[in-house]
N, CA, C and O atoms as a GROMACS GRO file, in nm:
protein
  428
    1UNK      N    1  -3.468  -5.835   3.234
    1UNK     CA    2  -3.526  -5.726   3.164
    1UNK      C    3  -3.606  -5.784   3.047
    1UNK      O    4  -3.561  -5.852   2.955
    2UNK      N    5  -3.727  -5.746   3.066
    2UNK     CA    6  -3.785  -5.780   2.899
    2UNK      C    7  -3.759  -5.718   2.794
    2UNK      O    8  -3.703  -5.609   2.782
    3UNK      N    9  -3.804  -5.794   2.709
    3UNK     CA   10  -3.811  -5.756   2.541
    3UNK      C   11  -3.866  -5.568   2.564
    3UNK      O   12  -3.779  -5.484   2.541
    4UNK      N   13  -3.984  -5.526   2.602
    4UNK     CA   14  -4.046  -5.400   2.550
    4UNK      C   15  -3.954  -5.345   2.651
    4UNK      O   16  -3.947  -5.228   2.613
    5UNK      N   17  -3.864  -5.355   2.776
    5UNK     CA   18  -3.832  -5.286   2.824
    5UNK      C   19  -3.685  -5.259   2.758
    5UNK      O   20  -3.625  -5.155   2.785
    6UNK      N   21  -3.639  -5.338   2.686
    6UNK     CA   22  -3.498  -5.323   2.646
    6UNK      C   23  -3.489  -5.237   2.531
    6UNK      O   24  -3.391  -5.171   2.497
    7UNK      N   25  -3.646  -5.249   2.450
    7UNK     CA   26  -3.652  -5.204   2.326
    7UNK      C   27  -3.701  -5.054   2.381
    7UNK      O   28  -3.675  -4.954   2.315
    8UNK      N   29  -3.761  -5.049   2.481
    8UNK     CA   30  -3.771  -4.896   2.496
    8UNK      C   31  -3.653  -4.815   2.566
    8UNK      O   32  -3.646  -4.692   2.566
    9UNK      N   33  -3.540  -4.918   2.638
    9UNK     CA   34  -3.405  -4.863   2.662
    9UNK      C   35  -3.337  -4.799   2.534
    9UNK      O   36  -3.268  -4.698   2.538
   10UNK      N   37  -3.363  -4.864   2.429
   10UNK     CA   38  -3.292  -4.856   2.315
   10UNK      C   39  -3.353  -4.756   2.218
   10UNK      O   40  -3.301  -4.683   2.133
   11UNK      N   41  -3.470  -4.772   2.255
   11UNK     CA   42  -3.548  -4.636   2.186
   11UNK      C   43  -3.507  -4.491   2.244
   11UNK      O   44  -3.514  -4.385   2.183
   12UNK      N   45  -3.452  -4.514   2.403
   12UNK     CA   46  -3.441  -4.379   2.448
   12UNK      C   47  -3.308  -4.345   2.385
   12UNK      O   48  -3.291  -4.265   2.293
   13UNK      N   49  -3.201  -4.429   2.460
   13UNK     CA   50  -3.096  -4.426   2.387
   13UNK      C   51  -3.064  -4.348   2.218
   13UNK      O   52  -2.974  -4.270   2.187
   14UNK      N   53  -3.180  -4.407   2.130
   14UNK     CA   54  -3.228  -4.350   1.982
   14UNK      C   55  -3.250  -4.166   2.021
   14UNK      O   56  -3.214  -4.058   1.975
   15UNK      N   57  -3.327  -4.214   2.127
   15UNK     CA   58  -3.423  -4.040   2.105
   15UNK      C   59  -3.260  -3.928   2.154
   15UNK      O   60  -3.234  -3.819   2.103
   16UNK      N   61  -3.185  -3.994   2.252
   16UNK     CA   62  -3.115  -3.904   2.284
   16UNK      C   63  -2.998  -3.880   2.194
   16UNK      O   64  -2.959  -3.763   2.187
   17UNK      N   65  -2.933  -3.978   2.120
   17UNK     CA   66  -2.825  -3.984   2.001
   17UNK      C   67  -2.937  -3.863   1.914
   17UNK      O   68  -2.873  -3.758   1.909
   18UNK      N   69  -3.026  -3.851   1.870
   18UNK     CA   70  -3.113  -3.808   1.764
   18UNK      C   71  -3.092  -3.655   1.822
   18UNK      O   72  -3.070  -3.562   1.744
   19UNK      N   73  -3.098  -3.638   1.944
   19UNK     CA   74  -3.118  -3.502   1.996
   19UNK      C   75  -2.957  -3.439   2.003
   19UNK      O   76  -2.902  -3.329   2.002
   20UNK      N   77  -2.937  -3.518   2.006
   20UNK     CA   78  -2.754  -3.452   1.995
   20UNK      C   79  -2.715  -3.436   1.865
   20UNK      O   80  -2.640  -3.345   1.827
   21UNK      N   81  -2.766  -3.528   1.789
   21UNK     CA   82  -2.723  -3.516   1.645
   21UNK      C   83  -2.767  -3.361   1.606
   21UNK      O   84  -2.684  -3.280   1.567
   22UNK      N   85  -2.912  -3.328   1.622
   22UNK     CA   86  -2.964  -3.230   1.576
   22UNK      C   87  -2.908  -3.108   1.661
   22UNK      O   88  -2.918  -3.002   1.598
   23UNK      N   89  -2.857  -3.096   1.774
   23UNK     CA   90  -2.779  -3.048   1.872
   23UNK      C   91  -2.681  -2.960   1.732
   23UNK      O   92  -2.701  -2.858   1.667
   24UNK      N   93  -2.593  -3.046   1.736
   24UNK     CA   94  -2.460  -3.079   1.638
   24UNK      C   95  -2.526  -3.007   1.532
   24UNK      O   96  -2.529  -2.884   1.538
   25UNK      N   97  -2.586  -3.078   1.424
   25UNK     CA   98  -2.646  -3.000   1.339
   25UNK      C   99  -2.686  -2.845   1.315
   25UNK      O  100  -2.688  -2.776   1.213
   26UNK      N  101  -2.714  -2.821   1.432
   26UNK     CA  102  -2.769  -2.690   1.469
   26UNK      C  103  -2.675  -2.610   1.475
   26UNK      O  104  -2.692  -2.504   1.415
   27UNK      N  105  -2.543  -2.628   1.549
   27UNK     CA  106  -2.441  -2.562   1.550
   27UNK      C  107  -2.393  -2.507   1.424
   27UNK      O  108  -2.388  -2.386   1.400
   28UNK      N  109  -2.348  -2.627   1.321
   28UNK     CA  110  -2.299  -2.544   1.211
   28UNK      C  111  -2.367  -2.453   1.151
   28UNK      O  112  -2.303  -2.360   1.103
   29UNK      N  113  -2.511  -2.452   1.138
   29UNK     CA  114  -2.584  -2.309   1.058
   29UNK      C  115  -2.566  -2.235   1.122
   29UNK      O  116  -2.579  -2.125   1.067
   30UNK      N  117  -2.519  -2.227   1.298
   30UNK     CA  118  -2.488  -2.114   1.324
   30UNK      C  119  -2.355  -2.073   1.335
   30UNK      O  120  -2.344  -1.959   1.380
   31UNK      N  121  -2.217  -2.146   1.299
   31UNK     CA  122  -2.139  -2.147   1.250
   31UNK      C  123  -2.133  -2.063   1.118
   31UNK      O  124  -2.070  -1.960   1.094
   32UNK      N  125  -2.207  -2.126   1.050
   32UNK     CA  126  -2.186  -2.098   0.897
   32UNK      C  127  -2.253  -1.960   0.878
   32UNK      O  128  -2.265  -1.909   0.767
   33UNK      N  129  -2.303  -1.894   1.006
   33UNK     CA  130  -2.404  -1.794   0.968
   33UNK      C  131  -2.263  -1.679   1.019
   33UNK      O  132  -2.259  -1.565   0.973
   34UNK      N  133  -2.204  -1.707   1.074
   34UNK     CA  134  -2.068  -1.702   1.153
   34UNK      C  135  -1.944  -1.650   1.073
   34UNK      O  136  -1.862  -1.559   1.070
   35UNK      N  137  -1.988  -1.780   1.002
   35UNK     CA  138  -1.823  -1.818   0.879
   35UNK      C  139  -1.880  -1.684   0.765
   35UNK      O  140  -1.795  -1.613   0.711
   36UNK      N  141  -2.014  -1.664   0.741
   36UNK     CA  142  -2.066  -1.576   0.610
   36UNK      C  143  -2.024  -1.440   0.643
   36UNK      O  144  -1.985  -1.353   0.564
   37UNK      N  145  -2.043  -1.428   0.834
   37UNK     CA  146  -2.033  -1.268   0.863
   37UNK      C  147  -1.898  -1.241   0.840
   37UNK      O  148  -1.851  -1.147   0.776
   38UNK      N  149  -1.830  -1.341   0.904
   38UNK     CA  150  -1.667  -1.320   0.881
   38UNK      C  151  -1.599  -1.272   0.707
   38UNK      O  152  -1.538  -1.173   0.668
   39UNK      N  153  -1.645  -1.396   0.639
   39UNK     CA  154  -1.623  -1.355   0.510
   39UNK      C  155  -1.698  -1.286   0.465
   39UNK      O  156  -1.746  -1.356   0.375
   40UNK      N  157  -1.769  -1.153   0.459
   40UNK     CA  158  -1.831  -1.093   0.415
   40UNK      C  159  -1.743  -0.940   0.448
   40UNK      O  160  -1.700  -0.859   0.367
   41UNK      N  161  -1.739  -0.940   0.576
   41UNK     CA  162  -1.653  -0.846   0.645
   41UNK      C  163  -1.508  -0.843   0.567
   41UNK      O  164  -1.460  -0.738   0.526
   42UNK      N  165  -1.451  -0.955   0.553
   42UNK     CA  166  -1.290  -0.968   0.514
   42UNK      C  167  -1.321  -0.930   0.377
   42UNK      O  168  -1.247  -0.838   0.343
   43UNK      N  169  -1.395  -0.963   0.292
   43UNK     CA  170  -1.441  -0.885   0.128
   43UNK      C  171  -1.462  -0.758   0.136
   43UNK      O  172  -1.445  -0.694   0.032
   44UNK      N  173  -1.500  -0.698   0.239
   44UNK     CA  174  -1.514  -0.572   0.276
   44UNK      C  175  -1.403  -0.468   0.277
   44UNK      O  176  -1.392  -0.366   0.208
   45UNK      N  177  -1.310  -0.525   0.384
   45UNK     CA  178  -1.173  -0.484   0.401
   45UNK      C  179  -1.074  -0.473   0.309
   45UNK      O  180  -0.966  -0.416   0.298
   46UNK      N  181  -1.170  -0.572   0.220
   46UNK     CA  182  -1.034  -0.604   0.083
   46UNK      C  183  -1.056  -0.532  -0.012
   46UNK      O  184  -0.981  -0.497  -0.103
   47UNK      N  185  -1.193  -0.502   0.014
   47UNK     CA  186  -1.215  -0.396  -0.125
   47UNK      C  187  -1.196  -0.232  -0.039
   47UNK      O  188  -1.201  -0.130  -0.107
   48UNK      N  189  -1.180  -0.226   0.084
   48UNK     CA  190  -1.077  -0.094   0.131
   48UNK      C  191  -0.984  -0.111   0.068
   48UNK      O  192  -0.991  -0.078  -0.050
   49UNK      N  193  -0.871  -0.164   0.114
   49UNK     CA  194  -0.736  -0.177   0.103
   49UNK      C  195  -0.741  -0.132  -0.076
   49UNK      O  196  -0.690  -0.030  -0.122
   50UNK      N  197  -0.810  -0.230  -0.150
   50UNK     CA  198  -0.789  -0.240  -0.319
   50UNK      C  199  -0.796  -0.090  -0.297
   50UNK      O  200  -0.688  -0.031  -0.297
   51UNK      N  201  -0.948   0.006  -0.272
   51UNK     CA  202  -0.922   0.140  -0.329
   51UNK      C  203  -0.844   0.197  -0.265
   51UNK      O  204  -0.781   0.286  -0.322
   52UNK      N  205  -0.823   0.176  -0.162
   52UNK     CA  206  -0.681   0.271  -0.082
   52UNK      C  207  -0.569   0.234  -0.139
   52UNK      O  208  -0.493   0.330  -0.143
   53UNK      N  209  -0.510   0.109  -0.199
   53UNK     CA  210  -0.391   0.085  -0.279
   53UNK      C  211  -0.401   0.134  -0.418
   53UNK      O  212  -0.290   0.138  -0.472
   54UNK      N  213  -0.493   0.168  -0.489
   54UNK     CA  214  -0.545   0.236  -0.616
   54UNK      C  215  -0.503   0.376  -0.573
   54UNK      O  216  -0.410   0.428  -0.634
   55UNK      N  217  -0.568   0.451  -0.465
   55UNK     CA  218  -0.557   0.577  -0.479
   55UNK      C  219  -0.379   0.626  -0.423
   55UNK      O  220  -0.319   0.730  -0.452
   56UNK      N  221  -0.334   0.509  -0.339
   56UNK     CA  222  -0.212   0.536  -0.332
   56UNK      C  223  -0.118   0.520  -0.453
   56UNK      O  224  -0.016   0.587  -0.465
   57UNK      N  225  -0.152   0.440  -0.530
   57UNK     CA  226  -0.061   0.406  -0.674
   57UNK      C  227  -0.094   0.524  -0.773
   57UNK      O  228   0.004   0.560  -0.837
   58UNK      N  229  -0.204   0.587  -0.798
   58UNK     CA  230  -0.232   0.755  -0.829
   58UNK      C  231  -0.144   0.856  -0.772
   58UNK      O  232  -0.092   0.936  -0.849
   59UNK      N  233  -0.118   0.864  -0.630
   59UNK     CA  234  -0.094   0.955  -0.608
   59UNK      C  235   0.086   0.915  -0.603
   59UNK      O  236   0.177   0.997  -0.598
   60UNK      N  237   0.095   0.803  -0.606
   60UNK     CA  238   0.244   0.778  -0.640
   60UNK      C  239   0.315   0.828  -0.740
   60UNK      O  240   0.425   0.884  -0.748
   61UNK      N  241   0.201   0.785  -0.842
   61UNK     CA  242   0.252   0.853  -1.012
   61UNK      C  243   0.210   0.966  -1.039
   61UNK      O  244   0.226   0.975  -1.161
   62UNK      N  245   0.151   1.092  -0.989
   62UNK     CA  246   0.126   1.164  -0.952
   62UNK      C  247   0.256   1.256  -0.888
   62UNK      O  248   0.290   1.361  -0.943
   63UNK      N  249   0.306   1.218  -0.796
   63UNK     CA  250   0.413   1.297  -0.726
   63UNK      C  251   0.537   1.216  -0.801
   63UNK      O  252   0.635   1.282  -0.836
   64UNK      N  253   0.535   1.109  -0.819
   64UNK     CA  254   0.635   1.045  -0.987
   64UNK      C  255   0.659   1.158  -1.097
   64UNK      O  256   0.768   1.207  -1.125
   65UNK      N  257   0.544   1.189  -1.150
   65UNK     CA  258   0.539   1.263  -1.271
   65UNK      C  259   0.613   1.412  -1.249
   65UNK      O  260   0.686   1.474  -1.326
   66UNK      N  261   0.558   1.450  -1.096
   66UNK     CA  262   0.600   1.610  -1.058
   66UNK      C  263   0.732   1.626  -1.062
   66UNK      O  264   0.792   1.721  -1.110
   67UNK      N  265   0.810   1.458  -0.969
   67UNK     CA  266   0.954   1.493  -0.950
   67UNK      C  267   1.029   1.504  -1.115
   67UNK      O  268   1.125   1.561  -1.166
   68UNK      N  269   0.950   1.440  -1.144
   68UNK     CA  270   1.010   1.471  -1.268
   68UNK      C  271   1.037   1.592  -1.364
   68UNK      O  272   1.143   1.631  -1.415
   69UNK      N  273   0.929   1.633  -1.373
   69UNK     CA  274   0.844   1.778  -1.399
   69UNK      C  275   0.972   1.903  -1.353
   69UNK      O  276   1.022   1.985  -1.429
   70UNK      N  277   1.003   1.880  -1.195
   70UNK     CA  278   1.090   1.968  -1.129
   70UNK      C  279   1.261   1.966  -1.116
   70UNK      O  280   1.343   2.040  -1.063
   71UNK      N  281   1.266   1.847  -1.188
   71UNK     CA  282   1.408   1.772  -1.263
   71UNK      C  283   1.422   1.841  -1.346
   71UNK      O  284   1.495   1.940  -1.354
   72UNK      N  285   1.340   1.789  -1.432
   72UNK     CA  286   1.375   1.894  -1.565
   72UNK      C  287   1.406   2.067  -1.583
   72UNK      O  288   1.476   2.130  -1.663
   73UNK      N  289   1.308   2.112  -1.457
   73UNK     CA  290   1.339   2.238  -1.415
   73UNK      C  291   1.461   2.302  -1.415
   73UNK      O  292   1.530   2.379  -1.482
   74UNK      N  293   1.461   2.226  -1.292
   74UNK     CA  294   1.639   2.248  -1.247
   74UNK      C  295   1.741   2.230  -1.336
   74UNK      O  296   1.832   2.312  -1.351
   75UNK      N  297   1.730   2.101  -1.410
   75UNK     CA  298   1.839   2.113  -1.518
   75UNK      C  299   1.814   2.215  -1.616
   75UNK      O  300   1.910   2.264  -1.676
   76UNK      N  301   1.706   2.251  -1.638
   76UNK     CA  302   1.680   2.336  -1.741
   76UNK      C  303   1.726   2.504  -1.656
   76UNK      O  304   1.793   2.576  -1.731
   77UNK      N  305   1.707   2.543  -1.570
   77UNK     CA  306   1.781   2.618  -1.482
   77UNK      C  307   1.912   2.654  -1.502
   77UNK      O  308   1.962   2.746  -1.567
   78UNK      N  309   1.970   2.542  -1.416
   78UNK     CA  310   2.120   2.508  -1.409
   78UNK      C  311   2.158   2.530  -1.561
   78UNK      O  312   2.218   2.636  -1.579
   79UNK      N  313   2.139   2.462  -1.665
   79UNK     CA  314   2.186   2.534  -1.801
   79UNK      C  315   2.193   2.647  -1.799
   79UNK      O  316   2.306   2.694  -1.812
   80UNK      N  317   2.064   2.749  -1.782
   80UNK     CA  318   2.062   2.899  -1.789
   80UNK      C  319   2.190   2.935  -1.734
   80UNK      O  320   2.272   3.012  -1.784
   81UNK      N  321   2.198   2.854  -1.597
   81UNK     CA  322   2.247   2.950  -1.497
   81UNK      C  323   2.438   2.925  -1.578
   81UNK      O  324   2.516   3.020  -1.588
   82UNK      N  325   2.464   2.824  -1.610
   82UNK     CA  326   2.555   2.845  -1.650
   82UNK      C  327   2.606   2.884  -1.789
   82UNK      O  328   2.722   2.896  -1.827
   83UNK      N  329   2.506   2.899  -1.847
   83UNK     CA  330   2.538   3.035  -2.015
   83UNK      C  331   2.525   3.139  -1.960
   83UNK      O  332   2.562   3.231  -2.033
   84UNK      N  333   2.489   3.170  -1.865
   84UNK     CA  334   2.448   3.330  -1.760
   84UNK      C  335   2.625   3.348  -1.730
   84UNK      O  336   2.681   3.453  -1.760
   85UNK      N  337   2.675   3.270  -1.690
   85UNK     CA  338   2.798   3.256  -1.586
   85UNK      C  339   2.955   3.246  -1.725
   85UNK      O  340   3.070   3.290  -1.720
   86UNK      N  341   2.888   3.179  -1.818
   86UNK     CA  342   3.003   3.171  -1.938
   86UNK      C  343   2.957   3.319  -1.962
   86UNK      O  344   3.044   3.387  -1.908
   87UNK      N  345   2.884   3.383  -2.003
   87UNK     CA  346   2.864   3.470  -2.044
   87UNK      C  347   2.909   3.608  -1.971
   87UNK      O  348   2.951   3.705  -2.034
   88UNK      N  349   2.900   3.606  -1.883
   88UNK     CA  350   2.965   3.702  -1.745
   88UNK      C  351   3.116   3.665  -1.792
   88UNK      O  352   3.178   3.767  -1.819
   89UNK      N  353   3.192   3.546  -1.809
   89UNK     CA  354   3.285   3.526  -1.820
   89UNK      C  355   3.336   3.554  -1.957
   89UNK      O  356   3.457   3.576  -1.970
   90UNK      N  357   3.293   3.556  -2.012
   90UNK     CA  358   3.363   3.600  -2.191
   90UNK      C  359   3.351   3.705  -2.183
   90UNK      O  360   3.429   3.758  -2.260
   91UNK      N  361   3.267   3.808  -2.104
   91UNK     CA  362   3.258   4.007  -2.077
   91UNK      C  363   3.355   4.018  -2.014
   91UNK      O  364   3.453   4.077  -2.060
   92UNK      N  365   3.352   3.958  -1.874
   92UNK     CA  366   3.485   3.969  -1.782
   92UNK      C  367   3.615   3.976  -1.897
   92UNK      O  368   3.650   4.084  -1.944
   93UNK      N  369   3.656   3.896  -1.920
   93UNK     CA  370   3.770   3.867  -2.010
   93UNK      C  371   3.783   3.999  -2.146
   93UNK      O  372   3.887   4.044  -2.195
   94UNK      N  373   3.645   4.032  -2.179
   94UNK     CA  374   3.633   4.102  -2.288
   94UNK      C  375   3.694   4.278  -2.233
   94UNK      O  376   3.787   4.345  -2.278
   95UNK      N  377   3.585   4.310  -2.110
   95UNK     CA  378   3.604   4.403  -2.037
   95UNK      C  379   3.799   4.387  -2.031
   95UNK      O  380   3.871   4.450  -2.109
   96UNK      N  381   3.847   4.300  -1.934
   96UNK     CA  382   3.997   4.328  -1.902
   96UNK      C  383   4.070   4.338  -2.024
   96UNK      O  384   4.160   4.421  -2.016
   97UNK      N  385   4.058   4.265  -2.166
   97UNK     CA  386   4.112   4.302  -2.315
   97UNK      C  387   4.055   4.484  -2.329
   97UNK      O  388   4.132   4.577  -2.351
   98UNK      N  389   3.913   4.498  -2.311
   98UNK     CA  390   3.947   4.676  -2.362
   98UNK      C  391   4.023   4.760  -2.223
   98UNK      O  392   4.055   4.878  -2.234
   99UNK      N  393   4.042   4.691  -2.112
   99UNK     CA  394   4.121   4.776  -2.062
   99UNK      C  395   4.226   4.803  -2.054
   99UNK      O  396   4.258   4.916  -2.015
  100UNK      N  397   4.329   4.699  -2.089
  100UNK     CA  398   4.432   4.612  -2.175
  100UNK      C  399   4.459   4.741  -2.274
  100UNK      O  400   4.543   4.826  -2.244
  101UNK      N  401   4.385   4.747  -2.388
  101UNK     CA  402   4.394   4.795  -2.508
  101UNK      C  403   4.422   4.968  -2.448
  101UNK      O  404   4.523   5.034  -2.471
  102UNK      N  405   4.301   5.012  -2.368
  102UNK     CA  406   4.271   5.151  -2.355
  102UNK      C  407   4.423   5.153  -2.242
  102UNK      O  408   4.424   5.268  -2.198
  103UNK      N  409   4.508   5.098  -2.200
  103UNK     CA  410   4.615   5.164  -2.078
  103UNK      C  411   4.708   5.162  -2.174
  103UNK      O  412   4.814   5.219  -2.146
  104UNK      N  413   4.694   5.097  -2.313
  104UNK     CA  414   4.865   5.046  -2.410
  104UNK      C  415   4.807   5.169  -2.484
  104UNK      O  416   4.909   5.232  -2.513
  105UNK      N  417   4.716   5.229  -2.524
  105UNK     CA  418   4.667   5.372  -2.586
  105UNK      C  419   4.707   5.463  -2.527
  105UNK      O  420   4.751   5.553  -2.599
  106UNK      N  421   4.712   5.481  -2.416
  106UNK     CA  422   4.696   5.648  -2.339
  106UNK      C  423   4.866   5.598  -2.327
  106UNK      O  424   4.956   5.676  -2.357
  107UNK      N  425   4.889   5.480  -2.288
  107UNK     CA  426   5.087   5.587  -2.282
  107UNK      C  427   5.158   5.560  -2.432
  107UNK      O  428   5.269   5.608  -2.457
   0.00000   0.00000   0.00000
């Protein structure tokens, strides 16, 4: 084999490493065009989730605040209900003393 023929073996050899390289090359921008859609999308999702976890933490403290709100109710209720119930009960008692009084009168 001669000299120009070995050097143009070696040149092809060159041209085809060169074409693969750029092959290769080529891939990652479209990779990376790839990797941008992906992460662009997942920033997307994340800023769902953030306002959907915002509006759920609102409406947490929100129905937080109510149970509370309706706690207080009830206890405030339940008090009534039982000065309502002492109170029925000190008449009761009061009522059976005047009837007490009014049966030791008449005989």
């Amino acid at each position: 084999m001669s000299l120009i023929e070995k050097k143009e073996k070696n040149l092809i050899g060159l041209i085809d490493k060169l074409n693969s390289l750029s092959l290769t090359y080529s891939q990652p921008n479209y990779e990376i065009e790839k990797i941008k859609t992906e992460r662009e999308e997942i920033l997307r999702k994340k800023l769902q989730i953030e306002k959907k976890n915002l509006d759920l933490m609102r409406e947490h403290k929100y129905l937080k605040d109510k149970i509370k709100k309706l706690q207080l109710e009830v206890k405030s209720k339940l008090e009534i209900e039982e000065n309502f119930n002492k109170e029925i009960d000190e008449l009761t008692q009061e009522t059976e003393n005047l009837v007490s009084d009014i049966e030791k009168w008449q005989t």
